[in-house]
N, C-alpha and C positions, 0 to 999 in steps of 0.2 A: 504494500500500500504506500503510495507516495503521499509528499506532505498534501497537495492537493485535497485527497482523497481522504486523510487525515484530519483535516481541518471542517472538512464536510459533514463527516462523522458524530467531529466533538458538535461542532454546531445544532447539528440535530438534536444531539442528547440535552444541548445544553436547554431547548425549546421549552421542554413541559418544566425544567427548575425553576424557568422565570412565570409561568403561568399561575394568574391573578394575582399579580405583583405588576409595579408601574415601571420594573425594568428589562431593562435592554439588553441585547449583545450587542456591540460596539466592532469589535473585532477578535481574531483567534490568530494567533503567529503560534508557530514551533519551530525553534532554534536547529542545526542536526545534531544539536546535544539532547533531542527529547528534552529538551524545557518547552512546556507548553504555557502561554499566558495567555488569558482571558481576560478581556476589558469588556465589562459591563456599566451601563450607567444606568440610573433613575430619573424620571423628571422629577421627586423630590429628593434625591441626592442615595446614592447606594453605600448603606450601614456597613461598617465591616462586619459584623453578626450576621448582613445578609451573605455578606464574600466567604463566609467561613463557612456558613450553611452550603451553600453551590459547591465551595469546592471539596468537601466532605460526599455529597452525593455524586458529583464528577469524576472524580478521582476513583471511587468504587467503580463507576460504569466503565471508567476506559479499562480499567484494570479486567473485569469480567470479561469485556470486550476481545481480548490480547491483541489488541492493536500492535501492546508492546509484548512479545512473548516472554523476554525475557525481564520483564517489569519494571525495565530498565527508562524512568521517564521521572522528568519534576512536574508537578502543578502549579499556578500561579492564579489565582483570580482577583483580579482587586479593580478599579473602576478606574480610568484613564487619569495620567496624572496633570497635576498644574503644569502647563506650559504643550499639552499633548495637541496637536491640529484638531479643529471640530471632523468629523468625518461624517455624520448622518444628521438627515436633513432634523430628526427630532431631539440633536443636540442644539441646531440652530435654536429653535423653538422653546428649548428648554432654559437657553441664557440669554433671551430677550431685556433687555436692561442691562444688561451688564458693557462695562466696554471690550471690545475686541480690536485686533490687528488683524488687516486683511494683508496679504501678499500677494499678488497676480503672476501669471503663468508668463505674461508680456515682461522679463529683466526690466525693462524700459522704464518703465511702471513703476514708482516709489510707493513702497507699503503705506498703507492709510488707515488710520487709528480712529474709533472714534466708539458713540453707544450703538448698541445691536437695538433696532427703532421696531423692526417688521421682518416677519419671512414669509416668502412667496414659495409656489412649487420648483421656480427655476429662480431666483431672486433675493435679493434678501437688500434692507435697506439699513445705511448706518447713519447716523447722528455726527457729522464732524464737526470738531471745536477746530477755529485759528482764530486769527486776528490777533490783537496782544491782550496781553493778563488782564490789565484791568478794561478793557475794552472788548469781548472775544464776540466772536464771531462765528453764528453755526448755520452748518450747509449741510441737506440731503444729500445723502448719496446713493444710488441706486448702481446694486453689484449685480452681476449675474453667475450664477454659480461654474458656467463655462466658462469666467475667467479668472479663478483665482486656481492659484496654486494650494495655498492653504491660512486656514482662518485660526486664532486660537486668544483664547480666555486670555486676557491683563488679568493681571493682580497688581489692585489701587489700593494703597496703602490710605 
């Protein structure tokens, strides 16, 4: 079974752990060290009680599974860290308020800061401050999600 095939697997398994619960899979990577990590999120924020639960029931199923025969793998579940890119659209959604950094796919393109205002199906709208301090100055900005490279959470002190 390649990683592919691997990742399709856990994914599966991982479907009924989050059922009736408000979270997510985010993503699944496996190292070729068999380190497996699971990024899950919640729209109100995923407990580590939750991580500890999934990866107690995960870690049993792959194991029954033998994916790895020789049992030979790590687990990791915990929920995407500060500084980690948004990747699904109902992370956009879930940090509505908050300020983000967009980066675009176009070099040319200087990254743009600003509040996350609105998300669209292809779209998403941010709030930028300029102008000077005690003067500023805020402009809409209308992104489209075909043109960035990748978006990710500020932390404002």
């Amino acid at each position: 079974m390649d990683s592919k095939e691997q990742i399709a697997a856990i994914t599966e398994m991982i479907g009924p752990l989050l059922e009736g619960t408000d979270a997510f899979l985010v993503e699944v990577k496996i190292k070729p060290t068999h380190n497996i990590k699971v990024f899950i999120d919640a729209d109100a924020g995923f407990a580590i009680k939750d991580s500890v639960r999934v990866n107690r029931k995960l870690y049993k199923q792959i194991e029954e599974s033998a994916m790895y025969p020789e049992g030979e793998f790590s687990l990791e579940v915990s929920s995407p860290g500060i500084g980690e890119p948004l990747k699904l659209h109902r992370q956009y959604v879930k940090n509505i308020g908050r300020q983000v950094e967009v980066t675009f796919l176009d070099e040319a393109m200087e990254p743009i800061e600003g509040q996350l205002k609105e998300v669209h199906e292809d779209r998403f709208l941010i709030e930028e401050k300029g102008g000077r301090r005690n003067k500023p100055v805020f402009k809409d900005v209308e992104i489209f999600f075909n043109q960035i490279k990748h978006t990710t959470v500020c932390v404002v002190f």
